[in-house]
C-alpha positions in Angstrom: 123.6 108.8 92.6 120.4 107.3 93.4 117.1 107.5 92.2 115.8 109.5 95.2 118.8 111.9 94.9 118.1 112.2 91.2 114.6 113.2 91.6 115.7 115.8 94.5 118.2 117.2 92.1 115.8 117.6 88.8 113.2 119.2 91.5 115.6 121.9 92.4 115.7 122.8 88.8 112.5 122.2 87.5 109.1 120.4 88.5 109.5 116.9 88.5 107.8 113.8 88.1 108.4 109.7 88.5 106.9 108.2 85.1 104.0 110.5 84.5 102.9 114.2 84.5 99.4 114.3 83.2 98.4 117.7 83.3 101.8 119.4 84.3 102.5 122.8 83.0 105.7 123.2 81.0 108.5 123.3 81.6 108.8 120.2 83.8 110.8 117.2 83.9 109.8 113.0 84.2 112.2 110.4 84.8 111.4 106.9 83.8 114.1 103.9 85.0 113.8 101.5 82.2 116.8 98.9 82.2 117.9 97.6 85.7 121.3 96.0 85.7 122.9 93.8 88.6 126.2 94.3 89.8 127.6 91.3 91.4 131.1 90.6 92.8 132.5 87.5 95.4 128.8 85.2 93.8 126.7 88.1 95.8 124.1 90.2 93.7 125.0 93.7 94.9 122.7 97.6 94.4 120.9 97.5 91.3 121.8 100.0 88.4 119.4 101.6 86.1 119.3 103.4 83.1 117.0 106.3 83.6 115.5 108.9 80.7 114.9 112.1 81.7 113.0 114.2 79.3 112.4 117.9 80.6 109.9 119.7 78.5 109.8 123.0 77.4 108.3 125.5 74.9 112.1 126.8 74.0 114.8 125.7 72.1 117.6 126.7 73.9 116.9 126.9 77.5 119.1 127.5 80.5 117.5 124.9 82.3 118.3 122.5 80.1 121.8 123.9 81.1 121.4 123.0 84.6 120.4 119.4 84.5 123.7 118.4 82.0 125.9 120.8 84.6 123.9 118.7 87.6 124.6 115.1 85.6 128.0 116.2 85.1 129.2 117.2 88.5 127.3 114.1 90.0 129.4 112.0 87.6 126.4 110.8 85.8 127.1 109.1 82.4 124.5 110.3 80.1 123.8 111.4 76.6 121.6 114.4 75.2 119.0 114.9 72.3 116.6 117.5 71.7 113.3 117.3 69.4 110.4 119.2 68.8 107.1 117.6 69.4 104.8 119.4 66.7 101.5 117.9 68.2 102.2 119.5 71.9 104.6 122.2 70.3 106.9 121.5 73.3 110.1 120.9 73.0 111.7 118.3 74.8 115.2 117.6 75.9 116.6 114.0 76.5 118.9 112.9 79.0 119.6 109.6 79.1 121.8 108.8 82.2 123.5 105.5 82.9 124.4 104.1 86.1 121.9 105.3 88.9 121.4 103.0 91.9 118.3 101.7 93.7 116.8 103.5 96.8 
């Protein structure tokens, strides 16, 4: 999966947003790429491979589409892990998905 094709996936769930959502209404979703990883094989550099955080925010606890992105990551074969805190300042709730393995582009 690549970035683009991540972002077009979380967007058919939620709103998204690349880095930033300053004055998004919950729920929503931000992706941040954060360590970029080389593959290289026969001396060539070849795509580069991030780890991306997604962190979709919500006012509730459990919420379905919460669900959807771990199905989503799941069927696209995306290696991730999940958390879940509450953020008593914003009183939002916000679920982490930190995926492993997306490529450039």
């Amino acid at each position: 999966m690549t970035l683009s094709q991540l972002e077009k996936k979380l967007s058919e769930v939620v709103p998204t947003y690349h880095h930033e959502a300053d004055k998004a209404q919950v729920p929503y979703a931000v992706y941040s790429e954060y360590r970029k990883r080389n593959v290289n094989a026969d001396n060539k550099a070849l795509d580069g491979w991030w780890r991306v955080q997604v962190d979709y925010f919500t006012k509730l606890r459990k919420d379905p589409n919460a669900d959807r992105i771990a199905v989503m990551l799941t069927l696209e074969e995306v290696s991730h892990t999940y958390a879940r805190v509450y953020e008593p300042g914003s009183k939002y709730v916000r679920h982490i998905f930190d995926c492993d393995g997306i490529r450039d582009g």
